[in-house]
DOTORNU-290530 format. One record per residue (C-alpha): residue number from 0; residue in three letters; chain; x, y, z. Coordinates in steps of 0.02 Angstrom, whole numbers, m for minus. Layout:
! residues N
ATOM     n   res   chain     east    north       up
ATOM   NUM   ALA       A        X        Y        Z
...
! end
This chain:
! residues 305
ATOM     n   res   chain     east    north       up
ATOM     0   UNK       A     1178      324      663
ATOM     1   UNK       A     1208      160      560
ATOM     2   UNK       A     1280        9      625
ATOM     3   UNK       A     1312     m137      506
ATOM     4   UNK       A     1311     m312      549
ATOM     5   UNK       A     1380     m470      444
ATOM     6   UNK       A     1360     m666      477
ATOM     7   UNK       A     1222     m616      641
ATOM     8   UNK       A     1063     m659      716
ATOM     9   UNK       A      910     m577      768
ATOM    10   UNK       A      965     m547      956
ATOM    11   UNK       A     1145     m454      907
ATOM    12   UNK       A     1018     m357      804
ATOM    13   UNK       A      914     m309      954
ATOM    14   UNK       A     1055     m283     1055
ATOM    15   UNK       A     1130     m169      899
ATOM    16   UNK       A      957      m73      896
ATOM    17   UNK       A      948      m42     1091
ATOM    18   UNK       A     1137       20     1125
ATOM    19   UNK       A     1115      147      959
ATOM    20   UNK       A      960      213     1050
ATOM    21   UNK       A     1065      220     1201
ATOM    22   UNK       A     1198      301     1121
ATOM    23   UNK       A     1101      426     1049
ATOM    24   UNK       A      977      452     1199
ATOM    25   UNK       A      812      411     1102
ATOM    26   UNK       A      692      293     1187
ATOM    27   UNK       A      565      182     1074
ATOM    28   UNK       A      413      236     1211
ATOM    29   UNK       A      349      343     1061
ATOM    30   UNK       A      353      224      922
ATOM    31   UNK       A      159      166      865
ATOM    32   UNK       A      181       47      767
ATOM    33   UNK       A      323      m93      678
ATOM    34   UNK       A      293      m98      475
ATOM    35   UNK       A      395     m237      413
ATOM    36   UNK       A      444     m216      236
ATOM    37   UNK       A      445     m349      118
ATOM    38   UNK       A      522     m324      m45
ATOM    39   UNK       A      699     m385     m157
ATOM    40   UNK       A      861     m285     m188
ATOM    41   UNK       A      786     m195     m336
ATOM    42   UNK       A      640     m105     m259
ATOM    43   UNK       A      706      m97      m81
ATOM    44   UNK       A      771       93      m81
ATOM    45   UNK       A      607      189     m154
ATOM    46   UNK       A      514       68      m28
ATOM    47   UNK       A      640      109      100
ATOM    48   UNK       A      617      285       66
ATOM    49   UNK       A      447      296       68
ATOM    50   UNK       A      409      201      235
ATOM    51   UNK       A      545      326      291
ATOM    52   UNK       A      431      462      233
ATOM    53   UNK       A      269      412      326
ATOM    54   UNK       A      369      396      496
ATOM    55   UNK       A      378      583      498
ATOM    56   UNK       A      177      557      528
ATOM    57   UNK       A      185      378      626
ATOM    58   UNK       A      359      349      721
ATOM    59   UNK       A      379      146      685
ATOM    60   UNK       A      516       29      687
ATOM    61   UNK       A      544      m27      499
ATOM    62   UNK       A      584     m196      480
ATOM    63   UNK       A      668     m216      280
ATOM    64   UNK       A      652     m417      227
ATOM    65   UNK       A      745     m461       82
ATOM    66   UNK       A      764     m603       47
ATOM    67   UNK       A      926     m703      m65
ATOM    68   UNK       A      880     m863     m103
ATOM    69   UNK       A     1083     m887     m176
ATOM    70   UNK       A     1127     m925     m371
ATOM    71   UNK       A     1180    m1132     m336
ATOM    72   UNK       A     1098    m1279     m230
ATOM    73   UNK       A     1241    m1256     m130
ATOM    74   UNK       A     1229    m1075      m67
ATOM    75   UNK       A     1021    m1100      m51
ATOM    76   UNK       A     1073    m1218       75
ATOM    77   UNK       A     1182    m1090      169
ATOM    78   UNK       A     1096     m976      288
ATOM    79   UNK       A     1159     m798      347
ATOM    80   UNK       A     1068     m665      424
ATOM    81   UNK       A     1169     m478      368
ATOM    82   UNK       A     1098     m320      448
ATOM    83   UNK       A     1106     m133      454
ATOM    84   UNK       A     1010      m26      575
ATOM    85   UNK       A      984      126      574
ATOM    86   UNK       A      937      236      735
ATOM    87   UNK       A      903      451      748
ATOM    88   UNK       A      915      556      567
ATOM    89   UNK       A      963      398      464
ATOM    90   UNK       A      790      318      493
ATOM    91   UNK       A      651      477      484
ATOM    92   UNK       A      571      482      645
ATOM    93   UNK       A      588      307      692
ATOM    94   UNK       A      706      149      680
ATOM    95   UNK       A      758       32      510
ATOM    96   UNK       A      824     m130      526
ATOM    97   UNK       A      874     m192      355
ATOM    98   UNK       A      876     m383      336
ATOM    99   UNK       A      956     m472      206
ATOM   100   UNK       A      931     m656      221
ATOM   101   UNK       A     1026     m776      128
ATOM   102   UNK       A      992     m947       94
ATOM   103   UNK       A      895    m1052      193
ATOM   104   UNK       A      843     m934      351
ATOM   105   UNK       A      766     m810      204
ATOM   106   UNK       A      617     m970      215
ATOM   107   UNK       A      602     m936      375
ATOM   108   UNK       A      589     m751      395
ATOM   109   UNK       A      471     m750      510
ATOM   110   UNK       A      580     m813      645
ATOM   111   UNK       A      710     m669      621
ATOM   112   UNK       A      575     m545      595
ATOM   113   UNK       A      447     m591      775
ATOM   114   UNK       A      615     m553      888
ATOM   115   UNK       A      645     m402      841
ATOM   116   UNK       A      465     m306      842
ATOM   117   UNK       A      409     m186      961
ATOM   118   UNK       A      275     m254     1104
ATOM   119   UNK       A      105     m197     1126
ATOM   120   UNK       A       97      m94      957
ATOM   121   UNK       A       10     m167      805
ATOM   122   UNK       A      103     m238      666
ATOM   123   UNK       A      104     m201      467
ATOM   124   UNK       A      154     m290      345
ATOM   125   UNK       A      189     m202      166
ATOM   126   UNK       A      229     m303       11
ATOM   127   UNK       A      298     m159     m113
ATOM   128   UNK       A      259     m261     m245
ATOM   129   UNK       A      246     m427     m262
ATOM   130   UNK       A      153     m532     m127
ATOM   131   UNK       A      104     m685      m74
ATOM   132   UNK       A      m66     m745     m156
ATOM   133   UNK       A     m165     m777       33
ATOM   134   UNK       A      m52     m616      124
ATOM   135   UNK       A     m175     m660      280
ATOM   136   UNK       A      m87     m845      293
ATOM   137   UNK       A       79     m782      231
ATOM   138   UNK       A      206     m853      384
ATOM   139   UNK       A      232     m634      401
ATOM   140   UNK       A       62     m594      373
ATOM   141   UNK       A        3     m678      524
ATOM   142   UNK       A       91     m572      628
ATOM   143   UNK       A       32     m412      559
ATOM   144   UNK       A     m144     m333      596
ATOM   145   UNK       A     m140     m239      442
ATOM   146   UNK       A      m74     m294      287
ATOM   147   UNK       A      m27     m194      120
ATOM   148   UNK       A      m21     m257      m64
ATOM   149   UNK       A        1     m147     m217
ATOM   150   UNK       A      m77     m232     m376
ATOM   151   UNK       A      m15      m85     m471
ATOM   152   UNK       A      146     m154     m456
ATOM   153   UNK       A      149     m327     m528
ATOM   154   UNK       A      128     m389     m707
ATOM   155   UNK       A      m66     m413     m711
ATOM   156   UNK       A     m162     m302     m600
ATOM   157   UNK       A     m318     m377     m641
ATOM   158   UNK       A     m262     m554     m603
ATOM   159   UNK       A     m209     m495     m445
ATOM   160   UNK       A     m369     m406     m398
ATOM   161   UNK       A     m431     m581     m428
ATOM   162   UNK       A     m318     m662     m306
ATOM   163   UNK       A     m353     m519     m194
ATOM   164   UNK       A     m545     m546     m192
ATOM   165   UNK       A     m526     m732     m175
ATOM   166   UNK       A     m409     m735      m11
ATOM   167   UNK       A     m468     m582       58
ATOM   168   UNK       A     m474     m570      249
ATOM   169   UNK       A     m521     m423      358
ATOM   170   UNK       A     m358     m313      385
ATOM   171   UNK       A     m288     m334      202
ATOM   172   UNK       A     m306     m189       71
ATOM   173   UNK       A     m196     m122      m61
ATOM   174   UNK       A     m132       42     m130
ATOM   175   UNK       A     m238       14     m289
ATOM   176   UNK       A     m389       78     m167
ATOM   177   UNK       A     m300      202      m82
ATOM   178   UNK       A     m253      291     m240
ATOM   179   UNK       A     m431      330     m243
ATOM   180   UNK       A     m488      408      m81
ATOM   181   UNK       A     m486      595     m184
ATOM   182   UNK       A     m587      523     m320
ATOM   183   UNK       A     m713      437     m207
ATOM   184   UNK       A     m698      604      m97
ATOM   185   UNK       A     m750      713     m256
ATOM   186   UNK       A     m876      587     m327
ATOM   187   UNK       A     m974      599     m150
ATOM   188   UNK       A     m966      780     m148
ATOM   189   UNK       A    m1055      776     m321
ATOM   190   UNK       A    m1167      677     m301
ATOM   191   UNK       A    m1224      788     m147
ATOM   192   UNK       A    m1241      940     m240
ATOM   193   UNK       A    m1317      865     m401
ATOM   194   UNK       A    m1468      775     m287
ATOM   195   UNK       A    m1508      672     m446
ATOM   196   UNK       A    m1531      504     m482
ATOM   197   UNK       A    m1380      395     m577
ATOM   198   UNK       A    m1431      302     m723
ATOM   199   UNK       A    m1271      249     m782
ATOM   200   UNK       A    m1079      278     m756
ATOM   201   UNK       A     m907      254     m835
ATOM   202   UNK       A     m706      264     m787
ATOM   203   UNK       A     m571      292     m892
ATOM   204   UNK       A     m398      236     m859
ATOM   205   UNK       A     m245      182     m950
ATOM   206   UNK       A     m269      m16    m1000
ATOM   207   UNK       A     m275     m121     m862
ATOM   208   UNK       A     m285       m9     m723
ATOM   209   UNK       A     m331      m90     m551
ATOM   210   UNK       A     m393       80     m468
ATOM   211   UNK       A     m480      108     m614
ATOM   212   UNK       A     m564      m74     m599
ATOM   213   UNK       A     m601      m65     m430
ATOM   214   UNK       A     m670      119     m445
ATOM   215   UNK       A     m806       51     m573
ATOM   216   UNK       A     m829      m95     m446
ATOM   217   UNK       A     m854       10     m320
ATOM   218   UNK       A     m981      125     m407
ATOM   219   UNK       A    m1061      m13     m475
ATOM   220   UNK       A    m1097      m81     m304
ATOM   221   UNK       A    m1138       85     m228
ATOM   222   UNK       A    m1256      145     m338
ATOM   223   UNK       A    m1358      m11     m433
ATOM   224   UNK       A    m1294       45     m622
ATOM   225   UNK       A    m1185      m12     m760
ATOM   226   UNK       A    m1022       44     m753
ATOM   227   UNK       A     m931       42     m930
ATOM   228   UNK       A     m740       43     m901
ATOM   229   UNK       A     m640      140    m1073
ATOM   230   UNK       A     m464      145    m1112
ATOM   231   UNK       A     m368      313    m1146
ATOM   232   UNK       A     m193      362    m1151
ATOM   233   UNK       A     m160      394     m976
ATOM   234   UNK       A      m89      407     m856
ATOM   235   UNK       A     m166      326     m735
ATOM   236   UNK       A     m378      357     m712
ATOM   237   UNK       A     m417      505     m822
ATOM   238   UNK       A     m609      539     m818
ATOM   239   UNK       A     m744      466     m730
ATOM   240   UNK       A     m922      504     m775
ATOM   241   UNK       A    m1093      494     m711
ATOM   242   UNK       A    m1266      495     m811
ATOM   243   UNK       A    m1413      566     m682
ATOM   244   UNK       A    m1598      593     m765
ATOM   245   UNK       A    m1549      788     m750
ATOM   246   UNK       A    m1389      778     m841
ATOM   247   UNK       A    m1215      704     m850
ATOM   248   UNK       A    m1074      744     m680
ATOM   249   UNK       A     m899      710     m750
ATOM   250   UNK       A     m727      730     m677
ATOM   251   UNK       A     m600      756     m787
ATOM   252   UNK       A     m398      735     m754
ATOM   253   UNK       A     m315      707     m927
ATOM   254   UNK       A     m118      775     m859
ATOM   255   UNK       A     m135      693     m683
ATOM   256   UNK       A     m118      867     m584
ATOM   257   UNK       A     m287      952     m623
ATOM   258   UNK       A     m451      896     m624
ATOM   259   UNK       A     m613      973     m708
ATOM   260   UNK       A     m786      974     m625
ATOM   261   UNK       A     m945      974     m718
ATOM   262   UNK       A    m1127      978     m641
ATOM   263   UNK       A    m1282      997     m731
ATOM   264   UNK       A    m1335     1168     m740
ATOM   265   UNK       A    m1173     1234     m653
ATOM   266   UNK       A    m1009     1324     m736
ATOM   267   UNK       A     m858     1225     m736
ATOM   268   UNK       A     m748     1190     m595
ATOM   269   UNK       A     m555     1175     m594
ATOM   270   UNK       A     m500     1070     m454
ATOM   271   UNK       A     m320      986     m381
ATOM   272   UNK       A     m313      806     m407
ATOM   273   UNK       A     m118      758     m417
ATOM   274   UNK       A      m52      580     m408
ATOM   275   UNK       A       19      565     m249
ATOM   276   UNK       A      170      487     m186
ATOM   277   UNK       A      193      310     m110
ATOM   278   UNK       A      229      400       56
ATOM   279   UNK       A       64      464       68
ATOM   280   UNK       A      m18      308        1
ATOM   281   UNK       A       69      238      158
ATOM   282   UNK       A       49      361      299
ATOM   283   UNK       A     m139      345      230
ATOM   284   UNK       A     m169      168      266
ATOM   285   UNK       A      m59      183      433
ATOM   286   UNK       A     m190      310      498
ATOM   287   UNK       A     m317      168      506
ATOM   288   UNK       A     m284      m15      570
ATOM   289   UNK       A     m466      m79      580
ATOM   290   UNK       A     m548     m177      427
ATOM   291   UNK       A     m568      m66      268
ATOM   292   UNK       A     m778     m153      239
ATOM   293   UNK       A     m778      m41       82
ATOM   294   UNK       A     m638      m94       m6
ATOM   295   UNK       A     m685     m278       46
ATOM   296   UNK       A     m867     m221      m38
ATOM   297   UNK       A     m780     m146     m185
ATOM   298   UNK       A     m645     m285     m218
ATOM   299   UNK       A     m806     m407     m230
ATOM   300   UNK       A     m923     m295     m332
ATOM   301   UNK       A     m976     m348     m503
ATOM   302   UNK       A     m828     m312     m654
ATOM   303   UNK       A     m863     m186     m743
ATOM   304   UNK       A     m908     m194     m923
! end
């Protein structure tokens, strides 16, 4: 059910939101969470579609920011609040509330966005791609207990990883780390069956990758060793090796789907690695709330060489 709404404000929004669920006879009591989406015109629908996605694993109520600053000084001055929301098939398991904020009120999202959230559930705050330098003191980052960059997404990862690592605040993280959970996954399992000590490592990526960067952080600070960082073709991280005093481990991935396994003094191993799909990146990060200490560890580590 969708139910558009021109030239409002937040509480004909509510009241929009409640008499869909009425009409439809689906209560919010199961809801877990509200992720408030903030992105522009351009990226809104694969973000849209995404969050969409991971509600099939966390029922939430998705708030949509976007934000139209107008093309003269005269329409920045104007300020309208238009609104779609979208209750039962139209929003995955959950509800969408689509905000497009014109003029001045788009400064002040925050006060359209605190009205309409759900009580007692936590609140996360996604920026799709790009986001404020200090997210934690963002006016809609502090009302979120979790909140979600993606340096992938901007210009210059690694300049963002830098802004990242200076403002960081327990409760941010970004996709660029959870793009790595099967790689960290495999590397541990490795290094468990190898028993040997690391002398050395390296990651290779497409140029400036920021998983790839804060994978060789991350080893780096794990294990005590130089980390050289190479460029290949792509896409995305293609190999990462390790040097141990009994031989080299290396994970290989040069088409993004499958991944090769080698151990010293062990055959070969072919094993699934695909790229997976903002939706999962999502419902990943929505599974856990509390403070990610790792990535904090691996987002200060020492750059790799």
């Amino acid at each position: 059910m969708k139910t558009d709404l021109t030239d409002t404000t937040a509480r004909q929004i509510d009241r929009a939101v409640v008499e869909a669920r009425r009409a439809l006879g689906t209560p919010a009591v199961g809801m877990v969470l509200t992720l408030v989406l903030v992105t522009d015109e351009e990226n809104a629908y694969d973000a849209l579609r995404a969050a969409e996605d991971a509600s099939r694993v966390h029922p939430s109520r998705t708030i949509v920011v976007i934000r139209r600053p107008g093309r003269t000084p005269r329409d920045r001055q104007l300020s309208r609040i238009d609104a779609e929301v979208r209750v039962g098939a139209d929003a995955g398991t959950g509800e969408t509330v689509l905000l497009r904020l014109y003029g001045e009120v788009g400064r002040h999202a925050e006060s359209v966005v605190r009205p309409l959230l759900l009580p007692d559930v936590p609140v996360v705050v996604w920026w799709p791609v790009e986001a404020p330098e200090d997210p934690r003191h963002d006016p809609l980052g502090r009302l979120a207990a979790r909140r979600i960059t993606d340096a992938y997404a901007v210009a210059d990862p690694i300049a963002a990883l830098g802004d990242r690592a200076r403002c960081h605040a327990p409760g941010d993280t970004d996709l660029a780390w959870t793009r790595l959970t099967p790689w960290r996954s495999m590397l541990a399992a490795a290094l468990d069956q190898a028993r040997a000590d690391v002398t050395g490592a390296v990651v290779e990526s497409e140029a400036d990758n920021p998983s790839a960067e804060l994978l060789a952080r991350w080893l780096a600070h794990r294990l005590g060793v130089p980390v050289e960082r190479r460029t290949t073709e792509g896409p995305v991280i293609t190999a990462v090796g390790l040097d141990t005093v009994d031989g080299p481990i290396r994970i290989d991935r040069p088409d993004g789907a499958l991944a090769t396994l080698s151990l010293p003094n062990q055959p070969e191993r072919t094993l699934a690695l695909r790229i997976r799909s903002t939706a999962e990146l999502i419902a990943e990060e929505l599974r856990h709330l509390d403070a990610d200490e790792v990535y904090a560890s691996a987002l200060h580590g020492p750059v790799a060489e």
